[in-house]
N, C-alpha and C positions, 0 to 999 in steps of 0.2 A: 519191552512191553509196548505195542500199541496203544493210540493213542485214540482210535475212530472207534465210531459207534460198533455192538453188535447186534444181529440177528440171531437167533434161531428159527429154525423152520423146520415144523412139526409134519410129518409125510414128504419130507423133499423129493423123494421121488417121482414124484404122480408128475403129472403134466404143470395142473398149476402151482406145483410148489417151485420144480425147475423156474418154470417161469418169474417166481417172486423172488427166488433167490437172486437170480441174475439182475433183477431190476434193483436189489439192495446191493449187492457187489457192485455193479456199474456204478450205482450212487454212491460208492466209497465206504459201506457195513463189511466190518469182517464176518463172516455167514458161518452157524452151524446148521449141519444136515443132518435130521436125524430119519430112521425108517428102520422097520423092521428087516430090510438086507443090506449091511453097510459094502457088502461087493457092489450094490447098485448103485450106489453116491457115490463112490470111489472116483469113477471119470467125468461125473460132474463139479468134483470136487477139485479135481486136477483141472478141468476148465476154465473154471471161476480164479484159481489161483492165475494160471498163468495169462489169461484174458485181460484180470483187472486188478492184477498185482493187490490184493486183501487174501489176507490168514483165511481158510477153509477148516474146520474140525468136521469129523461122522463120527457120529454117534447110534447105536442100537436101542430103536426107541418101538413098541408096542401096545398099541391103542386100549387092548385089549386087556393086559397085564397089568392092570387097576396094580397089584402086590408091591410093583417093582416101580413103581412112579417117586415116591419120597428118595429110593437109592439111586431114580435117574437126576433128578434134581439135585439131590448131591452131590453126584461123582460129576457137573459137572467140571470144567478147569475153571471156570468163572461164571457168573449170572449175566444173562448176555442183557443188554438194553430194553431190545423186541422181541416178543415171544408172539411168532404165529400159528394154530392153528389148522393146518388143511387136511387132514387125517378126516375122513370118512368112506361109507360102501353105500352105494346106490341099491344093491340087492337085485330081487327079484320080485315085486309085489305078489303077484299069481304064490310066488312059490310061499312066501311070508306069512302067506292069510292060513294056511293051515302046517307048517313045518314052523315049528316053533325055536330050534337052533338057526334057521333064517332069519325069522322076525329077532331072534337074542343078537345076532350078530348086527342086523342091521341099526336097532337101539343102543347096542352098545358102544359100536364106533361111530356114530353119528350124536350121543348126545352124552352117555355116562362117562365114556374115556374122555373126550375131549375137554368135557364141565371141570371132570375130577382134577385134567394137571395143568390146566391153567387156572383154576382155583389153588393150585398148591405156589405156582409162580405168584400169585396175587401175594400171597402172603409174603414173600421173599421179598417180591416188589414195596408192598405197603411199608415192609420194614426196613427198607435202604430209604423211599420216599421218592422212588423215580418208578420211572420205567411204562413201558408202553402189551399190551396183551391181544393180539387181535385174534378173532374166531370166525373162519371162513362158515357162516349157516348156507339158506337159501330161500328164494321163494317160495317156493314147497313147504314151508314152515309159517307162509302166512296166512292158510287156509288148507285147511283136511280136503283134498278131492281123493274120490275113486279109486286112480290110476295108479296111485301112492301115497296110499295114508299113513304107511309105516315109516317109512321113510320120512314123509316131513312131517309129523309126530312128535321124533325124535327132532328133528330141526329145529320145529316151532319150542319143544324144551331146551334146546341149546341155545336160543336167540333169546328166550326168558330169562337164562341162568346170567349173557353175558348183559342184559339188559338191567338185571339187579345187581352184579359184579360192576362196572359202571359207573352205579347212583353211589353205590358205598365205596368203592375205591376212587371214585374224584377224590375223595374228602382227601384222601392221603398222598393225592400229587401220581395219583398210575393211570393213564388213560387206557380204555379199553374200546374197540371199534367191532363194529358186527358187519361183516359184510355177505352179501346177497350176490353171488354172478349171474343167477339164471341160468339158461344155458349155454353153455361155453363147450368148444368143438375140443375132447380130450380121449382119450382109450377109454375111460369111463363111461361117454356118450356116443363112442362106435356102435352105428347100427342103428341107432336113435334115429325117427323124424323131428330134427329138430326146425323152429321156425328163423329165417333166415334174419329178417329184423331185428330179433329178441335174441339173434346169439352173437358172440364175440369167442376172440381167440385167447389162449391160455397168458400171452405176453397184456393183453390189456387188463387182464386181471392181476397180473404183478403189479405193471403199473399204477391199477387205482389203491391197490394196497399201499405200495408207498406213499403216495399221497395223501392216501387217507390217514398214514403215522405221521408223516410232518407235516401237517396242516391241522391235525387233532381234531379230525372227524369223527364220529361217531357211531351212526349209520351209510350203509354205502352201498345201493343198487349200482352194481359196476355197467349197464346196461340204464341210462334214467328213463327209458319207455316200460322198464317193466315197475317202477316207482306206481306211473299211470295204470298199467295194467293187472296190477295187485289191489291199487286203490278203491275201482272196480269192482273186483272179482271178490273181495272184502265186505265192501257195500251192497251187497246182492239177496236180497232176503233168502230164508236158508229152501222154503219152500221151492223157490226157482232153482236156487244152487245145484240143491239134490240131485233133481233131473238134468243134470248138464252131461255129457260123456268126454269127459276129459278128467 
């Protein structure tokens, strides 16, 4: 039996979850991966191991499959320490505002799956009286624009959910962290104009993760220009807001 901390990581596959996984393996976390295609974690899984000498488990996990969250949390070999988060769909906005399996998909893996099992880890967590939950949101959640409002919508409801998860799970010793990357250069935001100031790559967003769990942060713009430029964009009466094209 090992004796060092775990991880799980919720979408290990995407870009920033590889990247957060690596940055808790290299910090000595034995890592699980979980994702809807455990063929696609397999040789990250075999990396991890042989890279930074820590246990790797994959797991078959689905954002979507609300049904099957109580049987993934219990099947699994142990309740790991850290439970991250990074499961979501950017979508299509154009396509969202009138296809309505769009807009369900893009609220459901962006606010209802993710709320629902790390709400059930909470519990798990509360009653051992440890443990740490963190929830990748974003920017896009801290004001409705235009561009995508379905999307940070659903954001702005997952940064509520971890935001009152939080006040009431202090009490019982489980810290829980929101974090905010903006945008971050990933297969996600292929094709994107993204701005060069306000983005960052998928490994610094590992990195502020883990920081953010051993230092018991709370909130975390992984980018602190866009702290400023949310602050802002917040502050804006709604009249000027409207009229912006972004």
């Amino acid at each position: 039996m090992t004796s060092r901390k775990s991880v799980l990581v919720l979408g290990g596959s995407s870009d920033i979850g590889r990247a957060t996984a690596r940055a808790f393996a290299k910090a000595g976390y034995d890592v699980g991966l979980a994702g809807r295609d455990v063929g696609a974690l397999e040789p990250d899984a075999a990396d991890l191991r042989a890279r930074y000498n820590v246990e790797v488990g994959v797991h078959t996990f689905d954002v979507l499959d609300t049904a099957s969250f109580e049987g993934f949390v219990g099947g699994l070999p142990a309740l790991p320490d850290v439970v991250i988060s990074i499961v979501g769909l950017l979508g299509v906005q154009e396509s969202a505002q009138s296809d309505l399996a769009q807009a369900t998909a893009i609220m459901r893996s962006n606010y209802e799956g993710p709320a629902l099992i790390l709400g059930l880890f909470a519990e798990k967590f509360l009653g051992r009286g440890s443990g740490t939950l963190v929830g990748v949101s974003s920017v896009a959640g801290d004001r409705g624009r235009a561009s995508n409002y379905v999307y940070g919508s659903a954001k702005a409801g997952f940064s509520a959910f971890l935001s009152g998860l939080r006040a009431r799970a202090g009490r019982g010793g489980v810290h829980v962290v929101t974090v905010k990357p903006g945008f971050v250069r990933t297969r996600m935001t292929e094709g994107m104009k993204l701005i060069g100031p306000l983005t960052v790559e998928a490994p610094v967003v590992g990195a502020e993760i883990l920081r953010a769990v051993e230092s018991k942060t709370d909130i975390v713009y992984v980018s602190g220009r866009w702290r400023l430029v949310m602050l802002i964009i917040k502050t804006l009466p709604e009249a000027v807001f409207k009229k912006l094209k972004f």
